[in-house]
PDB file of N, H, CA, C and O in Angstrom:
ATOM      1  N   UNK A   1    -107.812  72.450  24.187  1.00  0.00           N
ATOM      2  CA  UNK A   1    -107.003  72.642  25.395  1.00  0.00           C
ATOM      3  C   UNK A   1    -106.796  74.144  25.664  1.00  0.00           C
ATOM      4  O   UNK A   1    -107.216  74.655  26.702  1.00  0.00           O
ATOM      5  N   UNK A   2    -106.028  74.967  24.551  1.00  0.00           N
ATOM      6  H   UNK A   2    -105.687  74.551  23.708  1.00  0.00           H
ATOM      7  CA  UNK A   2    -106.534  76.379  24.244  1.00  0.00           C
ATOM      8  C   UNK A   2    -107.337  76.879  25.505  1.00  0.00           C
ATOM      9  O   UNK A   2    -107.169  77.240  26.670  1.00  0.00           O
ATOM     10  N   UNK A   3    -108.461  76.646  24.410  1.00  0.00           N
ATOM     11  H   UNK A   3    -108.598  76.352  23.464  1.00  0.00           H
ATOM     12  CA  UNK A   3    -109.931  77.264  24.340  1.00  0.00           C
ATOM     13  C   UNK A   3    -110.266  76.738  25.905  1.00  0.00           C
ATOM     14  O   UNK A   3    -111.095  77.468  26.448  1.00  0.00           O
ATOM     15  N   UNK A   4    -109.771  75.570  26.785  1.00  0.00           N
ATOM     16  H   UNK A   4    -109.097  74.976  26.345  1.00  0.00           H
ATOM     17  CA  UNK A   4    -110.623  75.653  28.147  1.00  0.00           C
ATOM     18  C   UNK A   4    -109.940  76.720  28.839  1.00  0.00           C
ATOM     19  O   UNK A   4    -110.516  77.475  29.622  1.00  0.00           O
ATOM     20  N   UNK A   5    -108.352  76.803  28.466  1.00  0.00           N
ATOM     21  H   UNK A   5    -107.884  76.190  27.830  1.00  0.00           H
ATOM     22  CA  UNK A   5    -107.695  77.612  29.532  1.00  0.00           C
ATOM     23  C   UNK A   5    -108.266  79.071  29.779  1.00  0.00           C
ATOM     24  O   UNK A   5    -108.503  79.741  30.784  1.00  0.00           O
ATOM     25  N   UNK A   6    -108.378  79.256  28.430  1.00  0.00           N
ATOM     26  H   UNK A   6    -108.186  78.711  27.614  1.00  0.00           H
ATOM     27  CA  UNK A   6    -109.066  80.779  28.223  1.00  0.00           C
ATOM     28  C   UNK A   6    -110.020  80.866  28.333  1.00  0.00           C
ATOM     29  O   UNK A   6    -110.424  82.028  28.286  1.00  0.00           O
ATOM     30  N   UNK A   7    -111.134  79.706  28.567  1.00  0.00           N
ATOM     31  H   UNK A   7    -110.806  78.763  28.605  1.00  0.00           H
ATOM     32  CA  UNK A   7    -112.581  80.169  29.187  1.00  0.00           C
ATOM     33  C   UNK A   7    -112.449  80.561  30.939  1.00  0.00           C
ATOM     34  O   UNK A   7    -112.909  81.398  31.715  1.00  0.00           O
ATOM     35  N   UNK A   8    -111.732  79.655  30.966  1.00  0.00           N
ATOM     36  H   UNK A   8    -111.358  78.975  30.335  1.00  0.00           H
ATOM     37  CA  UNK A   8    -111.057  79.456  32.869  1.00  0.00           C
ATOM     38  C   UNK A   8    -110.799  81.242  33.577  1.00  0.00           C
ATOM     39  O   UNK A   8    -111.258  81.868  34.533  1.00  0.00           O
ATOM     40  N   UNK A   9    -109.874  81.502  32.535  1.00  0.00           N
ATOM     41  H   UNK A   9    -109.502  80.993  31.758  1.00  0.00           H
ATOM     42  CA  UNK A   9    -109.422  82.909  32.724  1.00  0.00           C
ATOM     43  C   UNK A   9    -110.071  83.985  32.492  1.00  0.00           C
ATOM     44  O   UNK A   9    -109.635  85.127  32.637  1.00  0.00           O
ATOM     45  N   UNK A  10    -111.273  83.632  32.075  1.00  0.00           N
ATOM     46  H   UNK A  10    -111.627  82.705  31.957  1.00  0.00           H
ATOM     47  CA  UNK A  10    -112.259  84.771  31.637  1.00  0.00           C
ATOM     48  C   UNK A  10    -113.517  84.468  32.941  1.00  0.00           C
ATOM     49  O   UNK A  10    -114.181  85.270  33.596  1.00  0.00           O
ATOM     50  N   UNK A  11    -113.491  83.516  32.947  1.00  0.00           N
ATOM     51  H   UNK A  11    -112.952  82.864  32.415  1.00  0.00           H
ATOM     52  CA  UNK A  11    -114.222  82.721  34.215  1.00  0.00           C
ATOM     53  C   UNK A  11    -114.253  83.319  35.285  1.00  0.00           C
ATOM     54  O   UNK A  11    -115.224  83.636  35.972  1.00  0.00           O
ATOM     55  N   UNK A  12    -112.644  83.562  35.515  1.00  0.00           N
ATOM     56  H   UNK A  12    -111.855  83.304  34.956  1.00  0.00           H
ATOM     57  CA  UNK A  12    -111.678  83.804  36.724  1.00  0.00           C
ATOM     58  C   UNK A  12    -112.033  85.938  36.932  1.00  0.00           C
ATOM     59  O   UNK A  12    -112.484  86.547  37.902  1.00  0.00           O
ATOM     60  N   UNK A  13    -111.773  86.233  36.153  1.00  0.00           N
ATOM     61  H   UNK A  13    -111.407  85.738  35.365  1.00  0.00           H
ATOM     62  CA  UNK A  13    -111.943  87.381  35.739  1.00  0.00           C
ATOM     63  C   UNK A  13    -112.941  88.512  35.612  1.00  0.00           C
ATOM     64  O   UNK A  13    -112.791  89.731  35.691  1.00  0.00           O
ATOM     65  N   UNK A  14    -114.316  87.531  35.325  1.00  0.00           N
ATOM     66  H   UNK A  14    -114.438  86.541  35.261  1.00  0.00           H
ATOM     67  CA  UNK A  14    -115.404  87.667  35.564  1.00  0.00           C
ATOM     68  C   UNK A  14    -115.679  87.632  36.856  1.00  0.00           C
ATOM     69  O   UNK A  14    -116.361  88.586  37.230  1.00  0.00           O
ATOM     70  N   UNK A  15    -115.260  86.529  38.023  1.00  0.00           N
ATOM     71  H   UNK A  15    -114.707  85.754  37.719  1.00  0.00           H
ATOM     72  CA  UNK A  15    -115.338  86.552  39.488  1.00  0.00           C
ATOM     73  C   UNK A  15    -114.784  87.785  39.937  1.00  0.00           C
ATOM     74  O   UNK A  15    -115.556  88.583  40.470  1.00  0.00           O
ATOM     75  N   UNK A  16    -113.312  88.144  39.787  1.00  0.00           N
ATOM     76  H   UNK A  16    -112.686  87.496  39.355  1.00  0.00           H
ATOM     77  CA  UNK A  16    -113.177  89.231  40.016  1.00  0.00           C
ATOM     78  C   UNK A  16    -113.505  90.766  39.771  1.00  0.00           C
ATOM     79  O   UNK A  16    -113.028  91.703  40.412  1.00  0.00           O
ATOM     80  N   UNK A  17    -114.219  90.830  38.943  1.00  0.00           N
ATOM     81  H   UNK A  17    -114.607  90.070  38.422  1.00  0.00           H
ATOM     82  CA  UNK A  17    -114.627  91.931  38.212  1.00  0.00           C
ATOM     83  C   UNK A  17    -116.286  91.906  39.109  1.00  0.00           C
ATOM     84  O   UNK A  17    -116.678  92.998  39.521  1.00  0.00           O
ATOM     85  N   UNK A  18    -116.944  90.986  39.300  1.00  0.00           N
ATOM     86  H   UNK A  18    -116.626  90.099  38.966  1.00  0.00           H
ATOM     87  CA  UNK A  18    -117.924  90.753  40.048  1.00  0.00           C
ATOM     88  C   UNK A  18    -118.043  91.412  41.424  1.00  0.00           C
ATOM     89  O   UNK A  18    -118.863  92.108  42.022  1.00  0.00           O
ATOM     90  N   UNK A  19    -116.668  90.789  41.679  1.00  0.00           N
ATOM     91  H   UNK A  19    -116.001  90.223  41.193  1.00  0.00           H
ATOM     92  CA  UNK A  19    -116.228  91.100  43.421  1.00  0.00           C
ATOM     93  C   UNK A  19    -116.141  92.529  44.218  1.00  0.00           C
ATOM     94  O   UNK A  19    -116.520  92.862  45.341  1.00  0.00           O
ATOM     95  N   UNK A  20    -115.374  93.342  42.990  1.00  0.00           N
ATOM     96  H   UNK A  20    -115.066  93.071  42.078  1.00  0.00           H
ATOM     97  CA  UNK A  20    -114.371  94.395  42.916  1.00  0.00           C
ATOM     98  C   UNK A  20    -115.700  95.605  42.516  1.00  0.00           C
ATOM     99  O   UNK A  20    -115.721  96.742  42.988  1.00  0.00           O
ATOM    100  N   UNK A  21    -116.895  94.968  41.420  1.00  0.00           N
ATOM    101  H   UNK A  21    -116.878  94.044  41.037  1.00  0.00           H
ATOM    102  CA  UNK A  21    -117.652  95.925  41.542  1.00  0.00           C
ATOM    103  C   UNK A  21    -118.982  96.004  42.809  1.00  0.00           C
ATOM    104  O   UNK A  21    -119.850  96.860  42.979  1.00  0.00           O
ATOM    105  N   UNK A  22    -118.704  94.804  43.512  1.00  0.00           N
ATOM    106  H   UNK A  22    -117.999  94.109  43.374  1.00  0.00           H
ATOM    107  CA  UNK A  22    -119.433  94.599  45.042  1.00  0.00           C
ATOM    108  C   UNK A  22    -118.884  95.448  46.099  1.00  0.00           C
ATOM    109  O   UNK A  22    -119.490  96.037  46.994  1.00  0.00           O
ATOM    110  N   UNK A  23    -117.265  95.398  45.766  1.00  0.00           N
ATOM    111  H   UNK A  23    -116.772  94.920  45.039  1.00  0.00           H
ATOM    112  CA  UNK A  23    -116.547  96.226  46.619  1.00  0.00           C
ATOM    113  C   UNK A  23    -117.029  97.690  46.409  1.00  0.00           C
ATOM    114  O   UNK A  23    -117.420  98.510  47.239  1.00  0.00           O
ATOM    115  N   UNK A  24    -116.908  97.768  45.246  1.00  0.00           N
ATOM    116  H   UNK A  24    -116.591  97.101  44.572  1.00  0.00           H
ATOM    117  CA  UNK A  24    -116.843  99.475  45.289  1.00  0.00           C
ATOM    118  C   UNK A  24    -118.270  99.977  46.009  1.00  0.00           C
ATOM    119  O   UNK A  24    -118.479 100.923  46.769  1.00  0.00           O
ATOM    120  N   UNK A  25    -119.285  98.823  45.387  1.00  0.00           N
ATOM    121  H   UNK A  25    -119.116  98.054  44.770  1.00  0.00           H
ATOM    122  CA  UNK A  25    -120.666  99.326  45.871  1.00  0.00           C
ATOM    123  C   UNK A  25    -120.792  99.530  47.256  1.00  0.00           C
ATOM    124  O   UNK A  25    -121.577 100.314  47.790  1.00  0.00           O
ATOM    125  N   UNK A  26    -119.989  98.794  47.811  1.00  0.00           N
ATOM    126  H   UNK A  26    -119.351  98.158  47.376  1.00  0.00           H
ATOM    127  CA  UNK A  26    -120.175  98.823  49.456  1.00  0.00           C
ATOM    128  C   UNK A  26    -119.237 100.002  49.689  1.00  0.00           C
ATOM    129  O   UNK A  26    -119.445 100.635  50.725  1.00  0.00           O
ATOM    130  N   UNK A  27    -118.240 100.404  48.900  1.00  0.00           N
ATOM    131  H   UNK A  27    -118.071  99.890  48.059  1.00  0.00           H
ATOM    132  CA  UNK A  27    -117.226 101.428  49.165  1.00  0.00           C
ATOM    133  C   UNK A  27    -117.941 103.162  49.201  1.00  0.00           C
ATOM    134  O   UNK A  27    -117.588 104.113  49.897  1.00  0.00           O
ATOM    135  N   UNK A  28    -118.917 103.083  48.286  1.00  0.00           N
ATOM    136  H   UNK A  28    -119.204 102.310  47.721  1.00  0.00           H
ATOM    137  CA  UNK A  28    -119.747 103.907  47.539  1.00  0.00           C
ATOM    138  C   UNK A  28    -121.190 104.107  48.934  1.00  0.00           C
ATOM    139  O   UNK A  28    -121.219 104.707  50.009  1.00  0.00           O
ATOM    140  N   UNK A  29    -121.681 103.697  48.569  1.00  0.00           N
ATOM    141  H   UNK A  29    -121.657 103.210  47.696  1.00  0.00           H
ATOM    142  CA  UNK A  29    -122.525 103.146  49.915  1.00  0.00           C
ATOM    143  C   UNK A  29    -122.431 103.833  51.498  1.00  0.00           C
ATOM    144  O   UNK A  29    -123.222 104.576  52.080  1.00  0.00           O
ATOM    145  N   UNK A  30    -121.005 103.206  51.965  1.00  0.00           N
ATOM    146  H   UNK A  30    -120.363 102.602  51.492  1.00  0.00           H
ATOM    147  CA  UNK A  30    -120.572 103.675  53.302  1.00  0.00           C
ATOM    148  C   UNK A  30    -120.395 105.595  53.111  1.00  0.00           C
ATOM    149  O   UNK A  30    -120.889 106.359  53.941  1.00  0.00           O
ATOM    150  N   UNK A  31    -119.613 106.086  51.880  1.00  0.00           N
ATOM    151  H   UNK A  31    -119.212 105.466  51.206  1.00  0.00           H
ATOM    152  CA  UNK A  31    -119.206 107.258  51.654  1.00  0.00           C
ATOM    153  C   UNK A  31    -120.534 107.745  51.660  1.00  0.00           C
ATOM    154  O   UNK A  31    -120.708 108.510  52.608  1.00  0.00           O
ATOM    155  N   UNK A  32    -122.006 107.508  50.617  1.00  0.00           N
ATOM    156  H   UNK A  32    -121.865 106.886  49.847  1.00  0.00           H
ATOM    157  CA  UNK A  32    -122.887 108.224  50.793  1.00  0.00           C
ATOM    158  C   UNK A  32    -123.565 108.063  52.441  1.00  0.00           C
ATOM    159  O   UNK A  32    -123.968 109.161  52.823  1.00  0.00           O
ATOM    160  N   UNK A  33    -123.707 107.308  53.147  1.00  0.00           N
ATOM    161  H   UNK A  33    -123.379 106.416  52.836  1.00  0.00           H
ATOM    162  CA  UNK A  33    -123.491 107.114  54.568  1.00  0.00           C
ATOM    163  C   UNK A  33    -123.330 108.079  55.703  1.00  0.00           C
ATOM    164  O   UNK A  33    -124.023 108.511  56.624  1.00  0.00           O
ATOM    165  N   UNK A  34    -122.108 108.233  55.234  1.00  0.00           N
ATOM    166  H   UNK A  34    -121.545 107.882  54.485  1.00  0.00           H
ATOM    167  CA  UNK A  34    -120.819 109.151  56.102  1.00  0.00           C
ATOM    168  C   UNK A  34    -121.595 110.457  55.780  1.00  0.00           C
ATOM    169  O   UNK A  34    -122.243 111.031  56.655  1.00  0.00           O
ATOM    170  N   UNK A  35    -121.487 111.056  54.095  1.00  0.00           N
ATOM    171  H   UNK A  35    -120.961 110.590  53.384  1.00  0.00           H
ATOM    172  CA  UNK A  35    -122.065 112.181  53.664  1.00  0.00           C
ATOM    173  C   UNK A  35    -123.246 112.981  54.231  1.00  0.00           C
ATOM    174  O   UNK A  35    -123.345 114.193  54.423  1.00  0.00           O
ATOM    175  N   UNK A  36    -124.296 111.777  54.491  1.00  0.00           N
ATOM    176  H   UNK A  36    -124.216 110.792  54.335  1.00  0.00           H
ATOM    177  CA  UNK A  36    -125.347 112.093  54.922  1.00  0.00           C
ATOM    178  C   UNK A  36    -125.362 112.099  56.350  1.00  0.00           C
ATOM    179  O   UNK A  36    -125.768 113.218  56.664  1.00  0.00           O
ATOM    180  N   UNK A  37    -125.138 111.451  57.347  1.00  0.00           N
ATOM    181  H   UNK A  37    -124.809 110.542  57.093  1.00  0.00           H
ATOM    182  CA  UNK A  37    -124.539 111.374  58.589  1.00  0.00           C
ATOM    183  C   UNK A  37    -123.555 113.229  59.037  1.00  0.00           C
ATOM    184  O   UNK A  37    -123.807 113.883  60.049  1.00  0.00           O
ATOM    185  N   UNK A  38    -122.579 113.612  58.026  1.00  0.00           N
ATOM    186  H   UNK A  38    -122.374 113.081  57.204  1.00  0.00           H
ATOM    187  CA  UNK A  38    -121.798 114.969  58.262  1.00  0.00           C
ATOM    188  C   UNK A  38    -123.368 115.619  57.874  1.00  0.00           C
ATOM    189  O   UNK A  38    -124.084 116.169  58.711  1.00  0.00           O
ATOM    190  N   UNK A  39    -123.599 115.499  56.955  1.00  0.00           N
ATOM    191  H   UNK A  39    -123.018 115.052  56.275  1.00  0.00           H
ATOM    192  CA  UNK A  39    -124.435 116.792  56.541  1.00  0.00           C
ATOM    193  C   UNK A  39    -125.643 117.059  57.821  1.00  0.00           C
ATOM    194  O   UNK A  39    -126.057 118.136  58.250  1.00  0.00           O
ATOM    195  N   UNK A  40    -125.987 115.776  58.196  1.00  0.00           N
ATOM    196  H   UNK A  40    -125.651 114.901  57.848  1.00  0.00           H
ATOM    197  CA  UNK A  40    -126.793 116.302  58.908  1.00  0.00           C
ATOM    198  C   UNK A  40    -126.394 116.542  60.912  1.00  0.00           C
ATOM    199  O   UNK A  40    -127.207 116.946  61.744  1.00  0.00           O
ATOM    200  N   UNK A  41    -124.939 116.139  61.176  1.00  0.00           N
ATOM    201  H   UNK A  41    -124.279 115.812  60.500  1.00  0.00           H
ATOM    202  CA  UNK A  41    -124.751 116.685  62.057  1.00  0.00           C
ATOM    203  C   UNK A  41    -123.982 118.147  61.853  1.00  0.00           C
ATOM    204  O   UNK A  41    -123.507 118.827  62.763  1.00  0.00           O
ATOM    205  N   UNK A  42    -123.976 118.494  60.282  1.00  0.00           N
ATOM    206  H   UNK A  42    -124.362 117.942  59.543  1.00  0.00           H
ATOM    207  CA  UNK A  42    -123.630 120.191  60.263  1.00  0.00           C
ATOM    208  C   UNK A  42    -125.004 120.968  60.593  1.00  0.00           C
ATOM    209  O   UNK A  42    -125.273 121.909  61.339  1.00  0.00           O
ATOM    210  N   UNK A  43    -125.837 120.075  59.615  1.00  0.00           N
ATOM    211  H   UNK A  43    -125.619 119.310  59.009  1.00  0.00           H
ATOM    212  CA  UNK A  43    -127.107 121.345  59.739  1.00  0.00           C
ATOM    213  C   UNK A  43    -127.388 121.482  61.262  1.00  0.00           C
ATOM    214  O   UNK A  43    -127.595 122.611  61.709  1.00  0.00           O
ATOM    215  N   UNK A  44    -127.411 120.247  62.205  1.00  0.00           N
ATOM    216  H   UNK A  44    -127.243 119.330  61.842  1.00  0.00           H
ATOM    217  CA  UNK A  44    -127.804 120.566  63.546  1.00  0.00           C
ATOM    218  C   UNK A  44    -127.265 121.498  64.382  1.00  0.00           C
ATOM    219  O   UNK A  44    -127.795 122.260  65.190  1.00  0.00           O
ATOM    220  N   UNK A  45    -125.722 121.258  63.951  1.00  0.00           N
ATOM    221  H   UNK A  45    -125.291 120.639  63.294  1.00  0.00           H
ATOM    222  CA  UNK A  45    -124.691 122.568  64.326  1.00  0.00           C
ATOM    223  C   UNK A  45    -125.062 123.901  64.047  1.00  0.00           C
ATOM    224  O   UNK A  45    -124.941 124.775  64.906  1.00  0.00           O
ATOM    225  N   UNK A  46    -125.640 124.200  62.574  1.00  0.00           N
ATOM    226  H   UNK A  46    -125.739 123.490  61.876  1.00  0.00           H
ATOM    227  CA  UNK A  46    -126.388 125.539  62.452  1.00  0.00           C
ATOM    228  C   UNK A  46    -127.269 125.867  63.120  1.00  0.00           C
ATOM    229  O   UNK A  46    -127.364 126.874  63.822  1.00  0.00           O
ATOM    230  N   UNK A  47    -128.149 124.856  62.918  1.00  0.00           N
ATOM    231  H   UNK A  47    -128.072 124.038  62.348  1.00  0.00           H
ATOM    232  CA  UNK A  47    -129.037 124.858  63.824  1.00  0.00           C
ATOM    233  C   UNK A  47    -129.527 125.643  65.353  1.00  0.00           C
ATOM    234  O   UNK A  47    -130.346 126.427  65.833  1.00  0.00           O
ATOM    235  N   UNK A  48    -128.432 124.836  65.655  1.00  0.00           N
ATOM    236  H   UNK A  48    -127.767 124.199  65.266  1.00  0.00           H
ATOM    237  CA  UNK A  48    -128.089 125.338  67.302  1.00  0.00           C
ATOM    238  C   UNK A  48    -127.696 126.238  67.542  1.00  0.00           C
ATOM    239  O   UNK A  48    -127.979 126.870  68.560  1.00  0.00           O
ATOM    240  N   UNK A  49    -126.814 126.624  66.562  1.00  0.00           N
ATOM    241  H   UNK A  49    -126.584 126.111  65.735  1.00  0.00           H
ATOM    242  CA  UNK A  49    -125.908 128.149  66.742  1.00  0.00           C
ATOM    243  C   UNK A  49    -126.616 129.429  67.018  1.00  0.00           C
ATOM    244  O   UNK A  49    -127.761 129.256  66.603  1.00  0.00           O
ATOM    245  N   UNK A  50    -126.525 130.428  67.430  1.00  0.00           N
ATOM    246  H   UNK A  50    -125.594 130.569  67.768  1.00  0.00           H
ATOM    247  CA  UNK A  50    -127.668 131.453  67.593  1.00  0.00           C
ATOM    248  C   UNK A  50    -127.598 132.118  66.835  1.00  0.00           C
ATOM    249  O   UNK A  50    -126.454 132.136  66.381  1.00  0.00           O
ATOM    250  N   UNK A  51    -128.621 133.143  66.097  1.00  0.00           N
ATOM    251  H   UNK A  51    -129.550 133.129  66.467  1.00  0.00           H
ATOM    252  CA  UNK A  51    -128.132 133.682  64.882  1.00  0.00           C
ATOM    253  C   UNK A  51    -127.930 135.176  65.481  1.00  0.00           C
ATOM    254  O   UNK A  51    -128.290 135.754  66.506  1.00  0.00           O
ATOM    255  N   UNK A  52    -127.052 135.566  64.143  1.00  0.00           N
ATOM    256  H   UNK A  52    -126.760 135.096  63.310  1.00  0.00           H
ATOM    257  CA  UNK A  52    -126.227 136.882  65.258  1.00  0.00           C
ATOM    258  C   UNK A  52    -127.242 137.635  64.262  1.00  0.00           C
ATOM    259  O   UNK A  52    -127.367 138.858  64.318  1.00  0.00           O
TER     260      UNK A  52
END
């Protein structure tokens, strides 16, 4: 009886730990995203700028 509860909860735990490292990946993901997205509307900004 134990032993199911505590498989249950490790079960349970495992789902979340699953979830949470899906989350971050997508969290991780969007940030390198964004990163690359700024970086390259800075360089265009240099870009454009005239050089003195």
């Amino acid at each position: 009886m134990y032993n199911l509860i505590f498989l249950n909860l490790l079960m349970v735990r495992k789902k979340f730990y699953s979830a949470f490292y899906l989350f971050l990946q997508d969290i991780s993901k969007t940030i390198n995203q964004l990163l690359k997205t700024i970086k390259w509307e800075y360089f265009q900004l240099l870009w454009a700028m005239p050089v003195q």
